[in-house]
VORORO-983049 format. One line per 10 residues: their letters; for each residue x, y negated, z negated of N, C-alpha, C, O. Coordinates in steps of 0.1 Angstrom, whole numbers. Layout:
<atoms>
a	X,Y,Z,X,Y,Z,X,Y,Z,X,Y,Z ~ ...
</atoms>
This chain:
<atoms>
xxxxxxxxxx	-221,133,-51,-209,127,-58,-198,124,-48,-194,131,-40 ~ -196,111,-52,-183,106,-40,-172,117,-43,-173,124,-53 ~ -163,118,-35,-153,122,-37,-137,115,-34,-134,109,-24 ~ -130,119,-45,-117,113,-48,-104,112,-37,-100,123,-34 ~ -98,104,-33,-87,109,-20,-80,118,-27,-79,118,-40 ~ -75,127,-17,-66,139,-20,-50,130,-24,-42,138,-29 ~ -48,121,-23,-33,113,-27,-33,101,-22,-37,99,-10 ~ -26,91,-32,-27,80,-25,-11,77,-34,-4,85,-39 ~ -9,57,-32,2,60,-37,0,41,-33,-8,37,-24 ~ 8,33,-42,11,22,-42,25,22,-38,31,32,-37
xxxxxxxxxx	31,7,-35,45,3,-30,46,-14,-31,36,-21,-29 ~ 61,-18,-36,65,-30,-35,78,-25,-22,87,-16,-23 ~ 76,-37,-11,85,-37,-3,89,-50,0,81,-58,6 ~ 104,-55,-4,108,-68,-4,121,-69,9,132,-63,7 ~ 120,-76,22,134,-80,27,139,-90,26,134,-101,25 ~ 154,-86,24,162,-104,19,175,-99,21,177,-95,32 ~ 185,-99,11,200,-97,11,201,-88,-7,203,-95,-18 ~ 201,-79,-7,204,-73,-22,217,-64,-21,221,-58,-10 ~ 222,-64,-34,235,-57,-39,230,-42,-44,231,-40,-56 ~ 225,-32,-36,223,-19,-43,230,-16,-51,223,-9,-59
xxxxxxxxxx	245,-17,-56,251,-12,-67,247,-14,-80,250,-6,-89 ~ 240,-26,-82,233,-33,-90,220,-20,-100,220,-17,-112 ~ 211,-15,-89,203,-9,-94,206,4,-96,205,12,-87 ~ 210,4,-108,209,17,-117,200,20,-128,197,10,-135 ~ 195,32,-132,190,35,-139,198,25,-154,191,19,-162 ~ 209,26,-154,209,22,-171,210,6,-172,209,0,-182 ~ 214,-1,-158,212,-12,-160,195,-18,-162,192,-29,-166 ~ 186,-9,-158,173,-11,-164,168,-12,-177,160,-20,-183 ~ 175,2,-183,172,2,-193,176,-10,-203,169,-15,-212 ~ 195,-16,-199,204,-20,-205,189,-32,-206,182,-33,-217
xxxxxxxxxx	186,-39,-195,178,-48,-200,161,-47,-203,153,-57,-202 ~ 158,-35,-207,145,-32,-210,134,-29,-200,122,-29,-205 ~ 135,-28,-192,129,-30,-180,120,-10,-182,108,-6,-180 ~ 132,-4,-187,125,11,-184,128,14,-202,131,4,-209 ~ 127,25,-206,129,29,-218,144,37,-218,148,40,-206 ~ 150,40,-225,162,47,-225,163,56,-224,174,61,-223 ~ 150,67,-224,150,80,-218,150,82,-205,157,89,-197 ~ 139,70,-202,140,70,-184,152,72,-179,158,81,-173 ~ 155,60,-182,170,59,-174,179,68,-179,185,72,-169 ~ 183,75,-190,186,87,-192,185,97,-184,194,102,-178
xxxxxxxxxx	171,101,-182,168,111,-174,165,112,-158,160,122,-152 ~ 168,102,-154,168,94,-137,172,104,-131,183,110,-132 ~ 165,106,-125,170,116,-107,175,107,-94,169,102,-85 ~ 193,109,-99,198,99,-88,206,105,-77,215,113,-79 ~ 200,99,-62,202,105,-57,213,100,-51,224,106,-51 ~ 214,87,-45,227,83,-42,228,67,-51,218,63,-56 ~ 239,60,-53,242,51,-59,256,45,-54,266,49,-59 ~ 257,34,-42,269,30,-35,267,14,-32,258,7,-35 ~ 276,11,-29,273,-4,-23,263,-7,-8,262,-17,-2 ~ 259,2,-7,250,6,8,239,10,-1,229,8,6
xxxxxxxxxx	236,13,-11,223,22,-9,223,30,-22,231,39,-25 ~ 210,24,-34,206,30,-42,194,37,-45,183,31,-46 ~ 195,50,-46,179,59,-48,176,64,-60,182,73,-64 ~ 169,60,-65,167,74,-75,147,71,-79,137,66,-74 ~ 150,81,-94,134,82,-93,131,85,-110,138,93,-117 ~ 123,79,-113,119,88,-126,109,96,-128,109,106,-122 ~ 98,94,-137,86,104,-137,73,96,-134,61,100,-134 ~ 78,84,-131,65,74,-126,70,64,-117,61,55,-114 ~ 83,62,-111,86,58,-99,95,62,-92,103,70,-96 ~ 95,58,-76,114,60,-68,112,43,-62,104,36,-58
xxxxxxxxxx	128,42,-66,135,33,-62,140,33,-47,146,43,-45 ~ 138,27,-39,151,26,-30,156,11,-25,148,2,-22 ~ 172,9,-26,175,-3,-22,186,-3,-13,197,2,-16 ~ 184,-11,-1,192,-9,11,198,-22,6,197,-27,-5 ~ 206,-28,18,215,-41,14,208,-54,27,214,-63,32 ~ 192,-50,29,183,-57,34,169,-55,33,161,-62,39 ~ 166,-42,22,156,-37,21,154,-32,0,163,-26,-6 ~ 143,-36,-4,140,-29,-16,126,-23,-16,116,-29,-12 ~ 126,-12,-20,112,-4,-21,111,0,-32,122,2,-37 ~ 102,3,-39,94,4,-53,79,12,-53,70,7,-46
xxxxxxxxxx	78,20,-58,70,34,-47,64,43,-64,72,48,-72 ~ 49,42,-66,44,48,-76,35,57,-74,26,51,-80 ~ 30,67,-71,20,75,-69,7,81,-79,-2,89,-77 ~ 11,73,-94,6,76,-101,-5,66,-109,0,59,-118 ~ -16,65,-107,-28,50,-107,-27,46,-119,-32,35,-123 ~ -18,55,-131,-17,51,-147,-6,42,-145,-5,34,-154 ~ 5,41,-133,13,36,-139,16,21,-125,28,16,-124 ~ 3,14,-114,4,6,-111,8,-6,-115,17,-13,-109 ~ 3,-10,-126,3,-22,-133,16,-21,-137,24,-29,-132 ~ 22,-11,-145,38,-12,-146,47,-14,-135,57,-21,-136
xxxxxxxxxx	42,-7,-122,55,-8,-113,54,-27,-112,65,-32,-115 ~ 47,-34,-110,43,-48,-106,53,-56,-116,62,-63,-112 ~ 49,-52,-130,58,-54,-142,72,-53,-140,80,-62,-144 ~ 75,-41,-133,91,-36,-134,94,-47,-123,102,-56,-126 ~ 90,-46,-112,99,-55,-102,96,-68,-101,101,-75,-93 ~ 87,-73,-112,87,-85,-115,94,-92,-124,96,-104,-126 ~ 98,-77,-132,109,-80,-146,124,-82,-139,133,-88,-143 ~ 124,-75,-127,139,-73,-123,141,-85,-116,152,-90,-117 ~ 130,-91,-106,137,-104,-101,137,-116,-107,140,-126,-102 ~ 132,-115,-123,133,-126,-131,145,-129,-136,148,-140,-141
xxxxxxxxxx	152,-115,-135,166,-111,-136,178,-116,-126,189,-119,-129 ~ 173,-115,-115,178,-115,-106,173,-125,-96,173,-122,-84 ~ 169,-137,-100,159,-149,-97,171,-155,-87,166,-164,-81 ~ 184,-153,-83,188,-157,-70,189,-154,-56,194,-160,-46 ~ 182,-138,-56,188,-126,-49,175,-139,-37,165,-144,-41 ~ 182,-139,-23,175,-140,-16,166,-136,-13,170,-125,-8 ~ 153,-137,-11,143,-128,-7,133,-137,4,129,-148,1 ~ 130,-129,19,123,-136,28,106,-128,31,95,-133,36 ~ 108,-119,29,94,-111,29,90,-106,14,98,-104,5 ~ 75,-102,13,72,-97,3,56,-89,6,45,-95,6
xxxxxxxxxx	59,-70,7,48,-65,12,44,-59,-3,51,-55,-12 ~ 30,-59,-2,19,-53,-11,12,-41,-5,5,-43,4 ~ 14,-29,-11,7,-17,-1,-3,-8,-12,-3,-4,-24 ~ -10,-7,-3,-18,10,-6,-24,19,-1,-34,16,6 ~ -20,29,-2,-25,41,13,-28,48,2,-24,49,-10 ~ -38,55,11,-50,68,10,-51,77,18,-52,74,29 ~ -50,96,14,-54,104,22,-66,111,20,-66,113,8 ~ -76,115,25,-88,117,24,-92,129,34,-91,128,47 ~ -96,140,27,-99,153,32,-112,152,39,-121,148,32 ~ -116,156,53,-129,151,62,-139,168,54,-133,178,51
xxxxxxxxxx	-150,166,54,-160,177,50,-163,183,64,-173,189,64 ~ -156,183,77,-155,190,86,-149,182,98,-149,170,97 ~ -145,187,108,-142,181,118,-147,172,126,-141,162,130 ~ -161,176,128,-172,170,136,-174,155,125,-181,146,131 ~ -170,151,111,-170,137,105,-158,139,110,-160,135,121 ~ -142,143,108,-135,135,113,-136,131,124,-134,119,124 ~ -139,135,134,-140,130,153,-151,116,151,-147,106,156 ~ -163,117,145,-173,108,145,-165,93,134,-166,81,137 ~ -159,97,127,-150,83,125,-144,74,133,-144,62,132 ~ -137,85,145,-127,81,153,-143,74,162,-144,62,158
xxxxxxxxxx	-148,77,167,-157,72,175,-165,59,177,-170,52,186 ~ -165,63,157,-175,48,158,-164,36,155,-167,25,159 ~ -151,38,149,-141,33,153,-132,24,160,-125,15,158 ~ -137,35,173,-127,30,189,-141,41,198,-139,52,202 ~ -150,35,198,-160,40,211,-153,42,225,-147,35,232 ~ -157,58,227,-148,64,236,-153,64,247,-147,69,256 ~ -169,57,251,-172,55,264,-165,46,273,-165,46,286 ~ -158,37,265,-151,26,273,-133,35,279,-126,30,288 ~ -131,46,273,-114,54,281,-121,63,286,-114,73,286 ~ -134,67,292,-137,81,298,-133,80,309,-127,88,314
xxxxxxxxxx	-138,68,316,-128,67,329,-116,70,332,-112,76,342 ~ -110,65,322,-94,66,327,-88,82,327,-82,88,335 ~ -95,85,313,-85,99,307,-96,105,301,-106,101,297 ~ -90,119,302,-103,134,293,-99,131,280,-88,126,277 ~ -109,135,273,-112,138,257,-101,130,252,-89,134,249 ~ -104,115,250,-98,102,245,-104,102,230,-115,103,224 ~ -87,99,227,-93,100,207,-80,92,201,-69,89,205 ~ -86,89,190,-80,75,180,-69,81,175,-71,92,170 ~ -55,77,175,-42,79,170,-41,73,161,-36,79,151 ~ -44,59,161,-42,49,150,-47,37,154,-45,32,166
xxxxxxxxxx	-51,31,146,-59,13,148,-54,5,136,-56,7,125 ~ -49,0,140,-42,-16,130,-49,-28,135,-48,-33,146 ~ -58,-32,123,-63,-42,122,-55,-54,117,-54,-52,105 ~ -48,-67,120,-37,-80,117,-53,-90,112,-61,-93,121 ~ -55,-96,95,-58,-110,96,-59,-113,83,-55,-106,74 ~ -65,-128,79,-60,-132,66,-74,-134,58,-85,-138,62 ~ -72,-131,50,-83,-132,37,-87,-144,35,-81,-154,33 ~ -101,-143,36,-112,-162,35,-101,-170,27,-94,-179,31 ~ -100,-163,13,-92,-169,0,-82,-181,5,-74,-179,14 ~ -84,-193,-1,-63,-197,4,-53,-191,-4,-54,-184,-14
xxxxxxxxxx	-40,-193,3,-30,-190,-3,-29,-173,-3,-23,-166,-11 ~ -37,-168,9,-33,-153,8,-23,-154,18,-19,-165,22 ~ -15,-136,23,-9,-134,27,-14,-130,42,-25,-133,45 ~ -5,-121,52,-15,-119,62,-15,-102,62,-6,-94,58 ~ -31,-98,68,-34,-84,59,-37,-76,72,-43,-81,82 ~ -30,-61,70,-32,-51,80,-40,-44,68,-43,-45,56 ~ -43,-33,84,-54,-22,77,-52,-14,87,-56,-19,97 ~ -47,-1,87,-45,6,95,-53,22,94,-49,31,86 ~ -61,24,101,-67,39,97,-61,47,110,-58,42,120 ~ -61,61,106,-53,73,115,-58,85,109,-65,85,99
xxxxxxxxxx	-54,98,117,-55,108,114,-43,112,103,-32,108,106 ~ -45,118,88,-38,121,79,-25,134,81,-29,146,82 ~ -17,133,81,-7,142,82,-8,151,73,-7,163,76 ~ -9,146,59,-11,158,49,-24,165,47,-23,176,41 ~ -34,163,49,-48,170,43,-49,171,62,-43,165,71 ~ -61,182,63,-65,184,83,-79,193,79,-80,203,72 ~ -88,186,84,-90,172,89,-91,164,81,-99,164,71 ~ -78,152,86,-85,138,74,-84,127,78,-86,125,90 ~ -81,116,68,-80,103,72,-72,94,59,-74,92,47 ~ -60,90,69,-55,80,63,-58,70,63,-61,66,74
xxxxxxxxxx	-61,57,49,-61,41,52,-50,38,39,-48,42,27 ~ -45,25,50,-30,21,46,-37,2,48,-42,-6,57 ~ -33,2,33,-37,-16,32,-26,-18,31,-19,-10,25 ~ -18,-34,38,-5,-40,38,-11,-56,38,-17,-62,47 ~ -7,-60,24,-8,-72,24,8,-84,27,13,-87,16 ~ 13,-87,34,23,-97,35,29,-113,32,26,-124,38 ~ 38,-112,24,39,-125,23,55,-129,26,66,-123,25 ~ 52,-144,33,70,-148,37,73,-158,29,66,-161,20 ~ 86,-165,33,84,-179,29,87,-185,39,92,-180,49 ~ 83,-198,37,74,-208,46,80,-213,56,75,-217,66
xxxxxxxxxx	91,-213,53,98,-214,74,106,-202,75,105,-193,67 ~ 116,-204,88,122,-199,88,139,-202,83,150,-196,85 ~ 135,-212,76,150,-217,67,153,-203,58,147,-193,59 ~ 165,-205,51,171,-197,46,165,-196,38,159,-207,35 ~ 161,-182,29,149,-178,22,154,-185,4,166,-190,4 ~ 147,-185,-5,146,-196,-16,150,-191,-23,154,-198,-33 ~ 153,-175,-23,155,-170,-38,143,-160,-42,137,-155,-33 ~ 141,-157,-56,130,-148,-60,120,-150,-68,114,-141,-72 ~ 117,-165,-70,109,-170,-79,98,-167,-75,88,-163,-81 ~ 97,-171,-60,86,-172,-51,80,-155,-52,68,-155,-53
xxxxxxxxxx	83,-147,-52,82,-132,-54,69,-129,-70,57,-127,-68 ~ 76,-130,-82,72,-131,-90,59,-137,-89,48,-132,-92 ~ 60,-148,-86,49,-157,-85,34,-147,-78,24,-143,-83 ~ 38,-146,-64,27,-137,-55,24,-122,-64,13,-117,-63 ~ 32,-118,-70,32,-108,-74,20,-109,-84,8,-105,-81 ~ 23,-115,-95,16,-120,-105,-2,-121,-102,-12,-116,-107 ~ -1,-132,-91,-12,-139,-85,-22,-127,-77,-34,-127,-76 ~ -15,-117,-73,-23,-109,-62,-22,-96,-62,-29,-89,-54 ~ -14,-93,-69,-17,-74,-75,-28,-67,-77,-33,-56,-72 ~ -33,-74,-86,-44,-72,-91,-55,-70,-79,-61,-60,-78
xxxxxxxxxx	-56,-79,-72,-65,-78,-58,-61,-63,-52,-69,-54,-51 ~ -45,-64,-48,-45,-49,-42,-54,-33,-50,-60,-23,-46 ~ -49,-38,-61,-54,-24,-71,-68,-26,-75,-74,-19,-84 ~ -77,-37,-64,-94,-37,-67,-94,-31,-56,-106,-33,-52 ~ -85,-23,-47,-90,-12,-33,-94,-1,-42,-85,5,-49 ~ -108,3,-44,-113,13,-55,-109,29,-46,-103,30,-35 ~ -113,38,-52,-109,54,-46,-120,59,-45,-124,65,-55 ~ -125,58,-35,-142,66,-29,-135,69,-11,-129,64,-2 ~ -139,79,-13,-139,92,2,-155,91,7,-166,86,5 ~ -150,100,16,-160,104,27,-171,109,20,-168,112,9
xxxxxxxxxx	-180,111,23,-191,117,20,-206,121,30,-214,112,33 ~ -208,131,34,-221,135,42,-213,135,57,-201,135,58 ~ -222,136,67,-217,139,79,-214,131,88,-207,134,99 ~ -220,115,82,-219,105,95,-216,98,84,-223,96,74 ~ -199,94,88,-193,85,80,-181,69,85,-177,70,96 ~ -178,62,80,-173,52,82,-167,43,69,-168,43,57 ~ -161,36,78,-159,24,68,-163,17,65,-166,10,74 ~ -165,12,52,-174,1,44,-167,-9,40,-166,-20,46 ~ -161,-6,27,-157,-19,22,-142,-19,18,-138,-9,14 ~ -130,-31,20,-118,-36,16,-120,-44,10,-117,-54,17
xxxxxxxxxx	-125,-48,-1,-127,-59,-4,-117,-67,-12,-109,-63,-20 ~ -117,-79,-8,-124,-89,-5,-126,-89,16,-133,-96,24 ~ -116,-81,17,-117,-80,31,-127,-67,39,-123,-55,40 ~ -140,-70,44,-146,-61,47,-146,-56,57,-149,-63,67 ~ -142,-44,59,-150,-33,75,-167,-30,75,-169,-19,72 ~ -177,-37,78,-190,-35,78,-190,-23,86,-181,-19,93 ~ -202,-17,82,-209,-2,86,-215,-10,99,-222,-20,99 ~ -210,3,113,-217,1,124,-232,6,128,-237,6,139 ~ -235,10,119,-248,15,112,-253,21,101,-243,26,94 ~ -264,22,95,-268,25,86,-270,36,81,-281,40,77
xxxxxxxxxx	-257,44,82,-253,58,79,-246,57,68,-241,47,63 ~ -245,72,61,-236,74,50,-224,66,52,-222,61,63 ~ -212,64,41,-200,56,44,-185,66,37,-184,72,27 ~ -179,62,46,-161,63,38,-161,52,26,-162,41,32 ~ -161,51,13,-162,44,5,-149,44,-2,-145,54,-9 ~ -138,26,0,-129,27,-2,-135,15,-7,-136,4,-1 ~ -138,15,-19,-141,3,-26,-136,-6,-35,-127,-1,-42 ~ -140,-21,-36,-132,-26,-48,-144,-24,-58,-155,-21,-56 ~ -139,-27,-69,-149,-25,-87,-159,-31,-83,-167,-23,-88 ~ -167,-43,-76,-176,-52,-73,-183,-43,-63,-195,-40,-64
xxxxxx	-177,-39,-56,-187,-30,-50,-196,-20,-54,-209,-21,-52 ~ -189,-8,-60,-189,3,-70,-202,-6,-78,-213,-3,-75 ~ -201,-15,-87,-209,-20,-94,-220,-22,-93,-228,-18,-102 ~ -223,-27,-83,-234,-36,-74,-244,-24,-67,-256,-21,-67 ~ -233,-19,-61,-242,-2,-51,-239,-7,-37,-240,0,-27 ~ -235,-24,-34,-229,-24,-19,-226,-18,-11,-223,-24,0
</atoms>
């Protein structure tokens, strides 16, 4: 039986020019965006012209006065956060906005050491640093490129050693999108729009873990890590995968 990551967690991360004062719990509610308990019962942590935080029982907010973040840990409630910050800039359809990141990270507990180390290896093959330096090992690999698809964004993939579970393994998918020069950014239509169009792709990164002793990465789909051999896999699958038995 596969096994499930020990935590994972979605994120909307937008840079542009925003008014943090703006985001409050009851101005969400005021316009429907959350329910009136929510925002009733909001855990706020600060609320200034610099800088709004807070959280409810299925998201945290944060908004800087160059930064917005939108952060859900809970897989029942993806599709809504996409909703909420798509509801808010339909709202707020002048706020400048120049970037727009799509995220999802995974922590994943190793069934022993000896699979965490053999990840790192088949990974980043350590015959090529034995020259230089003793007992050479993977910190982190960031993979930068763009999806066959047109009209994608441009896609990292970063795997590491997991901070919370030991031995484990983090993978952090970052999909990006800008607007198209570097002219002054358009507003927030453009936002909504990608949002709409490509969520859905991010939330087809399926939740399958490591499994057996010789493990790796298999599938991002539509973006793939092929197996460097025909050993068991780290199975971070989309639904088409899972399906199929790929």
């Amino acid at each position: 039986m596969q096994k499930m990551p020990d935590s994972e967690l979605v994120s909307i991360v937008m840079l542009g020019s925003f008014n943090p004062a703006i985001f409050q719990p009851h101005w969400l509610g005021a316009h429907h965006l959350i329910r009136p308990e929510e925002a009733e019962n909001a855990k706020i942590r600060v609320i200034q012209a610099e800088v709004a935080d807070f959280s409810t029982d299925w998201f945290k907010l944060q908004v800087l006065q160059n930064r917005f973040q939108l952060v859900s840990e809970d897989p029942r409630q993806y599709g809504p956060l996409r909703d909420l910050s798509a509801g808010i800039f339909a709202i707020l359809s002048h706020t400048p906005i120049k970037a727009l990141g799509m995220n999802r990270s995974f922590h994943f507990s190793m069934p022993s050491v000896e699979t965490w180390h053999q990840i790192g290896h088949q990974l980043a093959p350590k015959e090529h640093w034995n020259e230089i330096m003793e007992t050479p090992g993977l910190r982190s690999m960031l993979i930068q490129g763009h999806r066959k698809q047109p009209g994608h964004g441009l896609l990292h993939i970063k795997v590491e050693p997991s901070t919370q579970v030991k031995p484990g393994l983090f993978v952090e998918v970052n999909e990006e999108f800008r607007t198209s020069d570097d002219s002054e950014p358009e507003g927030a239509a453009w936002v909504c729009g990608r949002l709409s169009e490509h969520w859905d792709e991010v939330l087809r990164i399926r939740r399958r873990a490591p499994r057996g002793p010789r493990t790796h990465l298999k599938c991002l789909h539509p973006f793939k890590i092929r197996s460097l051999q025909p050993t068991a896999l780290i199975w971070v699958c989309c639904s088409r995968c899972v399906k199929s038995g790929s």
